[in-house]
DRENFIDREN-174372 format. One record per residue: residue in three letters; x, y, z of N, C-alpha, C in turn. Coordinates in steps of 0.05 Angstrom, whole numbers, padded with zeros to 5 digits, always signed. Layout:
% DRENFIDREN-174372
ALAXYZXYZXYZ ...
This chain:
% DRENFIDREN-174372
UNK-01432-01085+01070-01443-01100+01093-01434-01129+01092 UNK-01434-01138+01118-01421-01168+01122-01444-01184+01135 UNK-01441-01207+01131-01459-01225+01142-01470-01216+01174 UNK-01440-01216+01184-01436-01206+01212-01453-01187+01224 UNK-01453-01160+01202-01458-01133+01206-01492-01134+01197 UNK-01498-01151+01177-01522-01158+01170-01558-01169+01190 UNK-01533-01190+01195-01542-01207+01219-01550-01189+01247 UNK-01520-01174+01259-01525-01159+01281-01549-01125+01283 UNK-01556-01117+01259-01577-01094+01254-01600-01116+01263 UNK-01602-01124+01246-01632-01149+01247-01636-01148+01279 UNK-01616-01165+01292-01611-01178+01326-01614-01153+01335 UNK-01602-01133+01327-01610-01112+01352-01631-01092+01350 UNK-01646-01104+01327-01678-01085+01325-01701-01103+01340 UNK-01688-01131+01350-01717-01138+01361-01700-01155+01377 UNK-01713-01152+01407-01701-01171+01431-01708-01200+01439 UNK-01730-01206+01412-01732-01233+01411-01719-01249+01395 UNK-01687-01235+01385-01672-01251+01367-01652-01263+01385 UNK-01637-01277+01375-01620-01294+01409-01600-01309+01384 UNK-01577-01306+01381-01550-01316+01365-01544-01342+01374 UNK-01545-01357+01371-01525-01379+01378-01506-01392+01357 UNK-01484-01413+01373-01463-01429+01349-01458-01448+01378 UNK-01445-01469+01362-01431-01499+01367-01397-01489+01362 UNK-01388-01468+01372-01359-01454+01369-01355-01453+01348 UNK-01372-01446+01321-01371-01429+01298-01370-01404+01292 UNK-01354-01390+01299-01354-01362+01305-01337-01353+01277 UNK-01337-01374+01259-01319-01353+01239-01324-01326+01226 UNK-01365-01334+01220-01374-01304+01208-01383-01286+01230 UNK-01379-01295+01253-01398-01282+01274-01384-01274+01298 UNK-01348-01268+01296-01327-01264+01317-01336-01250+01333 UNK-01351-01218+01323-01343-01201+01342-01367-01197+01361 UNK-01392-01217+01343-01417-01210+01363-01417-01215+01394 UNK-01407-01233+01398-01405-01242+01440-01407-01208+01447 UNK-01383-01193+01436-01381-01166+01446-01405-01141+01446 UNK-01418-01140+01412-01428-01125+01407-01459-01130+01415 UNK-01464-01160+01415-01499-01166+01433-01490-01188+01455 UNK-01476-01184+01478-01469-01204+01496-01492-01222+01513 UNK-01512-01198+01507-01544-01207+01523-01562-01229+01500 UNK-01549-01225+01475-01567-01249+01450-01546-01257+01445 UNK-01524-01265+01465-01508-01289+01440-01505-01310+01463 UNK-01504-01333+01455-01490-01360+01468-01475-01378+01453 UNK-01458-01393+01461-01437-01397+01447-01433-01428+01480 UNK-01449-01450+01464-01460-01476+01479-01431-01498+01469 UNK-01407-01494+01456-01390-01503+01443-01393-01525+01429 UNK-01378-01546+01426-01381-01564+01409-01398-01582+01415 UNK-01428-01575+01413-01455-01597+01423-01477-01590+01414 UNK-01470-01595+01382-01506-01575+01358-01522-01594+01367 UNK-01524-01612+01383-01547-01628+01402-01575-01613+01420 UNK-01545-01601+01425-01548-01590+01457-01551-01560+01446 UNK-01545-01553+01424-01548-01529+01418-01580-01515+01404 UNK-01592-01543+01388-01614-01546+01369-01635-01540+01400 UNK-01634-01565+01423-01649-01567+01442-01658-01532+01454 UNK-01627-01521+01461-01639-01510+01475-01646-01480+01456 UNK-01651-01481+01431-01655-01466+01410-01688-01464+01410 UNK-01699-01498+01403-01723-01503+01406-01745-01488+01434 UNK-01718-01495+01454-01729-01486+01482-01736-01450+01485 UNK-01717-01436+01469-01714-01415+01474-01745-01402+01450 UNK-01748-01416+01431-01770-01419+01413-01798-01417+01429 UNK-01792-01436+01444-01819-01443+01458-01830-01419+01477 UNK-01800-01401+01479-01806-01382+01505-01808-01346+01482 UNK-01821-01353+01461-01823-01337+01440-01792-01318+01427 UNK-01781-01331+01432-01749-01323+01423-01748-01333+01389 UNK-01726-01318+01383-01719-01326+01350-01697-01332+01349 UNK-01681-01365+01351-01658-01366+01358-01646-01371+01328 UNK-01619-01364+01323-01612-01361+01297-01580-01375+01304 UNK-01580-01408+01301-01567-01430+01306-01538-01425+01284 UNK-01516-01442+01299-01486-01433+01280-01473-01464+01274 UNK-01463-01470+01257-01450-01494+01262-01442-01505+01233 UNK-01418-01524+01234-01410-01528+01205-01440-01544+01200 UNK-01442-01541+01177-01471-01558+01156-01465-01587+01155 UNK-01443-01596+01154-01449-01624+01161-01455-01628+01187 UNK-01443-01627+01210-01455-01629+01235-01474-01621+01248 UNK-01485-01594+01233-01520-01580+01240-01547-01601+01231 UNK-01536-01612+01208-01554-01630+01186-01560-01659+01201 UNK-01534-01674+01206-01530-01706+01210-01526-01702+01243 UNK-01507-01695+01257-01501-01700+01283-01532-01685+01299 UNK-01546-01662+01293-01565-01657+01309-01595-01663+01296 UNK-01590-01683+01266-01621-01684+01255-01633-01686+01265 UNK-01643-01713+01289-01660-01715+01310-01678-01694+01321 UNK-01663-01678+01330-01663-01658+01353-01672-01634+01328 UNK-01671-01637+01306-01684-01617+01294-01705-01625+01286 UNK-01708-01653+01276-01732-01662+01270-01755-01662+01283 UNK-01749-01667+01314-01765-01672+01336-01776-01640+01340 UNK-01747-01631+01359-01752-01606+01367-01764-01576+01350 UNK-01751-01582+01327-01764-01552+01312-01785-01565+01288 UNK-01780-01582+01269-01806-01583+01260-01824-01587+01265 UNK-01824-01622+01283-01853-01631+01291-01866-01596+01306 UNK-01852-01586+01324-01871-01562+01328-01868-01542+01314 UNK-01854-01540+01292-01865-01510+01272-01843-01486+01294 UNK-01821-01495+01295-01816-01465+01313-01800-01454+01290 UNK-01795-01430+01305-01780-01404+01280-01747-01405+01282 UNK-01733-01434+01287-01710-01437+01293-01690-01435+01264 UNK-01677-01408+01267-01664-01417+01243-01631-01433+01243 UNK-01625-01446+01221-01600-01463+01214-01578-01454+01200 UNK-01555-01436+01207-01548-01437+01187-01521-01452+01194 UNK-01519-01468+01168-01497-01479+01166-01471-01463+01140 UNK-01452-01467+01149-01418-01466+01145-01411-01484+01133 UNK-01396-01478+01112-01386-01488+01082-01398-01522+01078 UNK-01427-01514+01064-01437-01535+01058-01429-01545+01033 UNK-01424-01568+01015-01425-01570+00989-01387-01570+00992 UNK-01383-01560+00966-01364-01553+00956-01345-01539+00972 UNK-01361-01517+00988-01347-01493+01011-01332-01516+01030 UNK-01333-01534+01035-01314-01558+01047-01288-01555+01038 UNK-01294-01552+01009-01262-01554+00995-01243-01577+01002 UNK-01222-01571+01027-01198-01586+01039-01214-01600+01058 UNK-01228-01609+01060-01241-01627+01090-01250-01650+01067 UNK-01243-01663+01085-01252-01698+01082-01280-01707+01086 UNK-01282-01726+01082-01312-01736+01074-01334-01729+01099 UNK-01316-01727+01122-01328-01731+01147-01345-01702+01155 UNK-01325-01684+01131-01341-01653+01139-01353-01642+01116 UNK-01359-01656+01097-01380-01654+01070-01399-01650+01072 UNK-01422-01628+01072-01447-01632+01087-01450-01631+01045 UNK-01463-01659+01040-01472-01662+01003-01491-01676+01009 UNK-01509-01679+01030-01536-01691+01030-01556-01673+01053 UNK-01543-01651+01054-01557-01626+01067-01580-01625+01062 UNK-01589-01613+01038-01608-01614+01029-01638-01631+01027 UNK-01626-01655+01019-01646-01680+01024-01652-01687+01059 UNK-01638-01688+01074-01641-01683+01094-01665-01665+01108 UNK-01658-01638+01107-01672-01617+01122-01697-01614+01099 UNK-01693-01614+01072-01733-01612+01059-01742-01638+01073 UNK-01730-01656+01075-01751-01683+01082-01763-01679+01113 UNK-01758-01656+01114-01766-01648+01156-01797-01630+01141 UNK-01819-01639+01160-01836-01622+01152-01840-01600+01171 UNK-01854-01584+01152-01853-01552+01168-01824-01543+01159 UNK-01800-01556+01160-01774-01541+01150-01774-01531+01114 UNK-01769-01501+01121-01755-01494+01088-01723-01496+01086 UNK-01717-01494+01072-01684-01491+01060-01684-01468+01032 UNK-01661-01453+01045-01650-01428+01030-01622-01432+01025 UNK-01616-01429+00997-01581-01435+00987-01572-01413+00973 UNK-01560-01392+00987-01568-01364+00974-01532-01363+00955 UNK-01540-01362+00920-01518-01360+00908-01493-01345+00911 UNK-01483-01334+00926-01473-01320+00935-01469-01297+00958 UNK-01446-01279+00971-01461-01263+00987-01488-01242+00988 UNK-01488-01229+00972-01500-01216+00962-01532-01223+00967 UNK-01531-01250+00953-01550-01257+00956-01558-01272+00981 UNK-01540-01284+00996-01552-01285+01030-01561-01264+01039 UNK-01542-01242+01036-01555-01219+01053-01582-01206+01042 UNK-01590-01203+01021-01616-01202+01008-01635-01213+01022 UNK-01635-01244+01027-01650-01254+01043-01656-01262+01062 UNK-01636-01258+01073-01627-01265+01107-01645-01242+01124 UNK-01660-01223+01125-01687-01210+01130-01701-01220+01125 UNK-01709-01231+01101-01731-01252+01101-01732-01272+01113 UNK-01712-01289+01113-01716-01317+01128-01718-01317+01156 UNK-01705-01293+01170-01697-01286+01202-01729-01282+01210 UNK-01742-01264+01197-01775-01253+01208-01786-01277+01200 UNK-01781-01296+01184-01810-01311+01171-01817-01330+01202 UNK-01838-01341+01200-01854-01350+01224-01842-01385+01220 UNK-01823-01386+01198-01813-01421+01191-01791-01424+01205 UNK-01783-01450+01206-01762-01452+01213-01754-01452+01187 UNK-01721-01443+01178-01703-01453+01160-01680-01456+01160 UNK-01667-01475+01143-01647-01483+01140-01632-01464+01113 UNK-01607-01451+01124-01586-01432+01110-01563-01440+01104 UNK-01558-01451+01078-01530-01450+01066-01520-01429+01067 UNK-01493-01427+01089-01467-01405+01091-01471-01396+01061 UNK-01462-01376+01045-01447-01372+01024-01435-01342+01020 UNK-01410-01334+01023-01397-01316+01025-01377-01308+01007 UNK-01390-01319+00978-01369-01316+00963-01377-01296+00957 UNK-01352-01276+00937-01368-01251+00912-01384-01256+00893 UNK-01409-01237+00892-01434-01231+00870-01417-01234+00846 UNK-01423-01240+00826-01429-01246+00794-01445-01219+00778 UNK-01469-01217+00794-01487-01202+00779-01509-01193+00800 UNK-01520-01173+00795-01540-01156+00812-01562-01173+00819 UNK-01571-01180+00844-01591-01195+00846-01623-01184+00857 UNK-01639-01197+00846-01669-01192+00848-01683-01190+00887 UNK-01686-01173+00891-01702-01178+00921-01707-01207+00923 UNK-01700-01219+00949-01713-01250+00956-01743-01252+00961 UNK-01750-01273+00945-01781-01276+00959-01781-01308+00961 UNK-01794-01313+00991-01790-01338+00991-01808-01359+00972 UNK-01798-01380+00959-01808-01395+00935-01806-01383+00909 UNK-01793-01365+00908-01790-01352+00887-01757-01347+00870 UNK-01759-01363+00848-01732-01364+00838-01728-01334+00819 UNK-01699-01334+00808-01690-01303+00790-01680-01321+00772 UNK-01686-01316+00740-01677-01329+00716-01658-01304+00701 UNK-01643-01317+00692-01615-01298+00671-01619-01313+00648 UNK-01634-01285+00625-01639-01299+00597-01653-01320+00602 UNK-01657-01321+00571-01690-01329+00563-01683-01356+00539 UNK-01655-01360+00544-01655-01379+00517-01672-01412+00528 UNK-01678-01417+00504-01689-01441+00499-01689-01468+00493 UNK-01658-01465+00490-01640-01492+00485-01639-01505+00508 UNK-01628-01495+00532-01620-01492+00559-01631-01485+00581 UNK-01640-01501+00597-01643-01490+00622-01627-01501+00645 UNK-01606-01478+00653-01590-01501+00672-01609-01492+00698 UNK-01612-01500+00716-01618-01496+00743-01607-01503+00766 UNK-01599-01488+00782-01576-01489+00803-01588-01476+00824 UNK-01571-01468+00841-01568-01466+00872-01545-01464+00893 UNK-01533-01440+00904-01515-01440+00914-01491-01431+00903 UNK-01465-01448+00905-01440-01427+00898-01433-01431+00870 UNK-01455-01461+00857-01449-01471+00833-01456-01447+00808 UNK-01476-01437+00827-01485-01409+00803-01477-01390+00787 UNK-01449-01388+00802-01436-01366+00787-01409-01383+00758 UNK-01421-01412+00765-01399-01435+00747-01419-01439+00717 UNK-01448-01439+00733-01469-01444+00708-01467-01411+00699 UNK-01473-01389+00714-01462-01371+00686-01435-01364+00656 UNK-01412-01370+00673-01397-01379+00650-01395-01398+00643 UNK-01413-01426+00647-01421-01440+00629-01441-01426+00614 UNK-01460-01412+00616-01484-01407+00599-01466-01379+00577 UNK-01445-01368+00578-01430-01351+00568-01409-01375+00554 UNK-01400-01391+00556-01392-01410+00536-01408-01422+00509 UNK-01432-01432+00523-01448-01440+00507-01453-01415+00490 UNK-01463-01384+00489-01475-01372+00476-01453-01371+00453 UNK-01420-01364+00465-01405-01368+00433-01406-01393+00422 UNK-01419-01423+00427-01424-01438+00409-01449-01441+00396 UNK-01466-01416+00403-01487-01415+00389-01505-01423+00399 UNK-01509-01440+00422-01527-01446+00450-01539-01423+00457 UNK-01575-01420+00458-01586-01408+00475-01588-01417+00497 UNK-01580-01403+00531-01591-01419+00558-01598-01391+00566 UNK-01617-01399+00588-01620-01395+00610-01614-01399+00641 UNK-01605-01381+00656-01589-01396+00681-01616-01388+00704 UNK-01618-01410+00720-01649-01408+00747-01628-01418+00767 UNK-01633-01382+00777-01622-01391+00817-01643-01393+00834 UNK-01651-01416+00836-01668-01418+00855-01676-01402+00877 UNK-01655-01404+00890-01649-01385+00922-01656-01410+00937 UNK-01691-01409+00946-01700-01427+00961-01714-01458+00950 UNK-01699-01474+00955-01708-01501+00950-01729-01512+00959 UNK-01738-01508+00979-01765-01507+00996-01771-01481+01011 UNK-01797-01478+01006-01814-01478+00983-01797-01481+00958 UNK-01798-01489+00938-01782-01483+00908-01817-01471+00893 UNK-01800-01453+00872-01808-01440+00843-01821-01465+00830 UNK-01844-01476+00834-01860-01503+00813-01859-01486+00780 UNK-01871-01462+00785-01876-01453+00762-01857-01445+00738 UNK-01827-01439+00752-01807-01431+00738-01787-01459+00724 UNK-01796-01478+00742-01787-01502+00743-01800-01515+00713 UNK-01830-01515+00722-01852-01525+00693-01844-01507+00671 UNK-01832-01489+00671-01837-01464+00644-01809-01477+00633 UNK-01787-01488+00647-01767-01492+00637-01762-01518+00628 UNK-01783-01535+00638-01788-01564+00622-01810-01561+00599 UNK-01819-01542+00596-01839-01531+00573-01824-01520+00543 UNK-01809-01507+00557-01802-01488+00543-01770-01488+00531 UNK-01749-01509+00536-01725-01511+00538-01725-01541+00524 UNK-01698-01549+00502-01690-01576+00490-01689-01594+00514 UNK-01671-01577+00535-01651-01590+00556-01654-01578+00575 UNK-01665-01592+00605-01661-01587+00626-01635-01594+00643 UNK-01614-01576+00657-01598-01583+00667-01601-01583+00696 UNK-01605-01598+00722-01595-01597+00745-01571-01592+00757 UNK-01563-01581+00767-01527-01565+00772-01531-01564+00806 UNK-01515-01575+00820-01511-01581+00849-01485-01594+00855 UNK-01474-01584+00879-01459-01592+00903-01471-01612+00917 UNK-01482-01638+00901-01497-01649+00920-01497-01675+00909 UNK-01514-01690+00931-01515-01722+00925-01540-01724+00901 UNK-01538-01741+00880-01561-01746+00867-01587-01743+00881 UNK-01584-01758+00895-01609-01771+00920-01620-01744+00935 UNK-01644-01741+00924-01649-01723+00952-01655-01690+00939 UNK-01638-01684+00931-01636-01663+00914-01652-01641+00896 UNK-01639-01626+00878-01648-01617+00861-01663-01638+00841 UNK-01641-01651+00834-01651-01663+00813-01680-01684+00827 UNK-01677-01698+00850-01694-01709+00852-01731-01688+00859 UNK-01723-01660+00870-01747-01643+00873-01753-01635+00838 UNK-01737-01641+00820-01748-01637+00794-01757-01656+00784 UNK-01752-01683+00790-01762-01704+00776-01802-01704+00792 UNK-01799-01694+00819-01817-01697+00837-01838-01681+00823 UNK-01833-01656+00818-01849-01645+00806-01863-01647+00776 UNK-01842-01660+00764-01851-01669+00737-01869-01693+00731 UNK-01863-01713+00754-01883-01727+00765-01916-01714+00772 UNK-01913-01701+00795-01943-01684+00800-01953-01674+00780 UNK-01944-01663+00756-01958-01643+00739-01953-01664+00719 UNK-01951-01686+00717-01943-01705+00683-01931-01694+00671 UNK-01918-01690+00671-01904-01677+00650-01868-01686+00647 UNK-01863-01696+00618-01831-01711+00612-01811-01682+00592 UNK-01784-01687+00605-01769-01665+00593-01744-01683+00590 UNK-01726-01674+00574-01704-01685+00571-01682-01670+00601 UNK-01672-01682+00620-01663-01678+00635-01632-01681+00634 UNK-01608-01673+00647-01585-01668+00657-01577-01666+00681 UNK-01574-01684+00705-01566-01681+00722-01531-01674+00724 UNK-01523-01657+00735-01501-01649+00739-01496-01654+00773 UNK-01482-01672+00790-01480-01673+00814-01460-01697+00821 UNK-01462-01705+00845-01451-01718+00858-01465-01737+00862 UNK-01459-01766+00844-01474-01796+00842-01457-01805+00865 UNK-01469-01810+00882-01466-01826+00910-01432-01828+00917 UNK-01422-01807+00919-01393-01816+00924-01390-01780+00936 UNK-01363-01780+00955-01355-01745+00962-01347-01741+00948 UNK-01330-01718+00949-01305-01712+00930-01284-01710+00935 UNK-01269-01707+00928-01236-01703+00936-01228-01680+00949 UNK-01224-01677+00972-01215-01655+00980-01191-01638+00974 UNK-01187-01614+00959-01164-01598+00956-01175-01567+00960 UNK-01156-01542+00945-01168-01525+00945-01190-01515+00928 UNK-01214-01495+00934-01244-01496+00913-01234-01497+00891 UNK-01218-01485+00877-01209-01483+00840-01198-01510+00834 UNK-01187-01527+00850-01175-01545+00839-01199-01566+00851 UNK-01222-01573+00871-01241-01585+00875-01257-01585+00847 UNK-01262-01566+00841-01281-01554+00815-01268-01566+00788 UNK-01244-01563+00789-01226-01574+00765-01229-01593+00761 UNK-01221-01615+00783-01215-01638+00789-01239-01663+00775 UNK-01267-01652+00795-01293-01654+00805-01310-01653+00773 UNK-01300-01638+00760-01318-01636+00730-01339-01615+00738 UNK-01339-01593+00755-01349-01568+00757-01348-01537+00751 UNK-01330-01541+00736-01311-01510+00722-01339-01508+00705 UNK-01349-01480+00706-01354-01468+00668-01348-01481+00647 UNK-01326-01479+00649-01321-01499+00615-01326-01524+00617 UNK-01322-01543+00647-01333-01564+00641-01352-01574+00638 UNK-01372-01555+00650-01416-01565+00649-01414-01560+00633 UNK-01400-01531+00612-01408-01527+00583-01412-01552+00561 UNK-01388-01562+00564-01374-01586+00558-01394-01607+00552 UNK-01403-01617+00581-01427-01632+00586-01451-01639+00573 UNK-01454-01601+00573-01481-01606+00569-01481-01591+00533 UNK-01464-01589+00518-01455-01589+00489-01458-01614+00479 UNK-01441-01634+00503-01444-01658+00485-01468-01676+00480 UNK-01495-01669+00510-01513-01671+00512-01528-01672+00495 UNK-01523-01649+00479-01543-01639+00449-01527-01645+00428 UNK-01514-01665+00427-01499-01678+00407-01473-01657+00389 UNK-01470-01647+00412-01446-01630+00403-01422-01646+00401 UNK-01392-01639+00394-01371-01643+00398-01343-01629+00417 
């Protein structure tokens, strides 16, 4: 099953689902054809697209919005802020190669402050599902829930068999105690062969895919500042705003101090080339968080 094919079962079991995009049709080509009556396609104006999403909200519709993630996030924040949180509608977001999935695009189409963005909208959740696999896992969940949310694209290949989605609810790989990296998104399958590096140096980790960032896992989050030498943060993202900052946030609420690792993007983009050589480049390969976070614990 494909996003596409995922998406269109859902849309055509209930006639209050309604498709739209800002002429993003990459995962979603052939729907105009196959639901012509739930799709619109408002072209390049996620303005004009969010509005009349909200609008279609209001008229008990479930509109399920298309558009690259930097321009869904920054060019229509307003209009999401206004229109779908202040009233709580069930508008969902998904945005197209957020983070890293940019690859070859320049700064201008980087959506790396996504995140901080859409949690700071109240009433909005955000879902960054590590892979395909795992979008489509939860992409039933997020489509019925009564929230609006915000959806990191992610269409790469699975790694590893994933746990049913529950929203606020993260899936942990291993139990080691040296390590806790915690991630989100496409970085997840980079923190497993990092956490497979580390084990031949004798490193116990554990790897936490979040899924959903808001709501986030408090509890899985606290057990791994409890229970771990080293907390790692692992993101496609700006310091600011973030993972690392919803971990510091929490450690704050509950008092509680851990030795921390942010792994991310300190206020600057990245270089645009292809993902293997972005990752290379960027200090995001497996071997290089391994690297990192070895030397972290006074390795060599």
């Amino acid at each position: 099953m494909t996003y596409e094919d995922t998406l269109h079962e859902i849309v055509v079991s209930d006639p209050r689902f309604m498709v739209l995009t800002a002429e993003n049709r990459a995962a979603i080509r052939s729907l105009p054809q196959r639901i012509p009556e739930q799709f619109l396609d408002t072209g390049i104006t996620e303005q004009t697209m969010i509005g009349m999403a909200a609008g279609l909200a209001l008229r008990h519709r479930i509109p399920v919005t298309h558009a690259l993630a930097t321009f869904l996030t920054m060019r229509a924040f307003e209009f999401v802020r206004t229109d779908v949180g202040l009233a709580n509608l069930p508008v969902k977001l998904v945005g197209a190669f957020a983070g890293f999935l940019s690859e070859a695009n320049g700064p201008t189409h980087q959506a790396v402050e996504d995140v901080a963005l859409m949690r700071g909208i109240p009433n909005m959740n955000v879902f960054c599902p590590a892979d395909e696999q795992d979008m489509l896992l939860g992409l039933p969940v997020v489509l019925k829930s009564a929230a609006p949310f915000y959806l990191r694209y992610n269409n790469l290949p699975a790694r590893v068999e994933h746990e049913p989605v529950l929203i606020g609810k993260a899936e942990t790989f291993g139990d080691g105690a040296d390590v806790a990296i915690l991630t989100y998104g496409m970085l997840f399958s980079q923190a497993l062969k990092a956490k497979a590096i580390l084990a031949d140096r004798g490193v116990s980790t554990r790897v936490v895919n979040l899924r959903t960032l808001k709501p986030v896992d408090e509890d899985v989050l606290l057990a791994a500042a409890k229970e771990c030498s080293l907390v790692v943060t692992l993101e496609d993202h700006f310091q600011t705003g973030g993972l690392f900052s919803i971990f510091a946030e929490i450690l704050v609420k509950h008092q509680r101090i851990c030795r921390t690792l942010p792994i991310c993007l300190k206020d600057r983009w990245f270089k645009p080339a292809l993902l293997d050589d972005v990752l290379e480049f960027e200090g995001f390969t497996g071997k290089a968080i391994s690297q990192k976070i070895f030397t972290q614990l006074g390795g060599k």
